[in-house]
N, C-alpha and C positions, 0 to 999 in steps of 0.2 A: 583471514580477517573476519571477524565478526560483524553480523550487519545492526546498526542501533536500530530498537527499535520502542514508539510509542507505542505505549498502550494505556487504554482507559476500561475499567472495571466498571460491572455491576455492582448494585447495594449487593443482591444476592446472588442465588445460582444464574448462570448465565442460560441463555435461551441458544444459546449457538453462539459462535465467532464469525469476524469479518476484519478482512483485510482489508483497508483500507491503503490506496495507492496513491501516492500523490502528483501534483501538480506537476509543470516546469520548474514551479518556483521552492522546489524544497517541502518537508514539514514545517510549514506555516502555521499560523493559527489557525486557517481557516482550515486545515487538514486534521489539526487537534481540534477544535469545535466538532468538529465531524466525527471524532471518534466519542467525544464526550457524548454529545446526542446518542449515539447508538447506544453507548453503557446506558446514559437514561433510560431507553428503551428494552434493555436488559440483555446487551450483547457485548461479549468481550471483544472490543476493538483494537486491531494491531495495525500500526501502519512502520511500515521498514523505511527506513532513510537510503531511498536509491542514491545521494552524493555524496555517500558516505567516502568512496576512492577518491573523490576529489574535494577533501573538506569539510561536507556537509552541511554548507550553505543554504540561510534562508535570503532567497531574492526576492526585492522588492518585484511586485505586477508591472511598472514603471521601468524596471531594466533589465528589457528582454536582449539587449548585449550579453549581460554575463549571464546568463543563461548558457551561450552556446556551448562554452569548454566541458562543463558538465554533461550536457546533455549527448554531448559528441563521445563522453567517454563511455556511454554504457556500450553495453553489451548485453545481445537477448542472454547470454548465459551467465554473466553477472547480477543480470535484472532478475530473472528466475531463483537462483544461485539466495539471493536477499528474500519472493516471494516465501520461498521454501522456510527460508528462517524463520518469519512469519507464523507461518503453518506450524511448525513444531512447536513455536511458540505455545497456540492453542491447543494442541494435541497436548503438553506438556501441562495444560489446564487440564484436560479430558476434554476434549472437544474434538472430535474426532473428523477428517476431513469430509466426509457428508452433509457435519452438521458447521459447514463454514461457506461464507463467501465472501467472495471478492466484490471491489467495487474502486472504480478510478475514472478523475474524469482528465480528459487531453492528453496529457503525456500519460498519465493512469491508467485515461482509457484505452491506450492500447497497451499499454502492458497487463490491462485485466484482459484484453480479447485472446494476447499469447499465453496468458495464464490458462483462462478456459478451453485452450485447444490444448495445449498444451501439460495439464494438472487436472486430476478427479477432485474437482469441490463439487458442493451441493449445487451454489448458485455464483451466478457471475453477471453483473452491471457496469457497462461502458456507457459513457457518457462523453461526445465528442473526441474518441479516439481519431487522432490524426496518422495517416502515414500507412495504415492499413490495407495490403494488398494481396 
């Protein structure tokens, strides 16, 4: 299964890659705003759709009910499994994993913390990772 994935581009050469991980609530707009700002910036942005096995649903902030069946379904090795696609993504730019990082926030942010223990990126930013032990 292939994992979708957004991305937003630079006008020009990229400065580095960044994964971008999303929320509970799906690739939302606020998770593409997020990748768009960074291409502003001059970074090619990729964010992988982690619900993508289960539909790939954008949930409203408002209904953290259906949130749970997705969120219940990952897997650190399907979460990963999606990072990695990600990653090739930008490699597949020339952007090579040194010159990439991660960043997620709550459900993101911990899958950016198992990324970074787990994956040789340049950098790695969590932001209110839950659940981390």
């Amino acid at each position: 299964m292939t994992t979708p994935l957004s991305i937003a581009r630079p006008d020009g050469p990229a400065r580095g890659g960044v994964i971008v991980i999303q929320e509970a609530f799906g690739v939302n707009d606020h998770i593409v705003d997020l990748c768009d700002r960074l291409a502003a910036a001059g970074y090619l942005a990729v964010a992988p759709h982690l619900f993508h096995r289960t539909g790939d649903p954008v949930i409203g902030y408002d209904d953290i009910p259906s949130i749970m069946p997705h969120m219940g379904a990952l897997t650190l090795d399907g979460v990963l499994e999606d990072v990695d696609a990600a990653s090739a993504a930008l490699v597949a730019d020339g952007i090579e994993p040194r010159r990439q990082g991660v960043v997620g926030f709550c459900l993101g942010g911990t899958v950016t913390f198992h990324t970074a223990v787990q994956r040789s990126l340049g950098a790695a930013v969590t932001f209110y990772g839950g659940g981390i032990r």
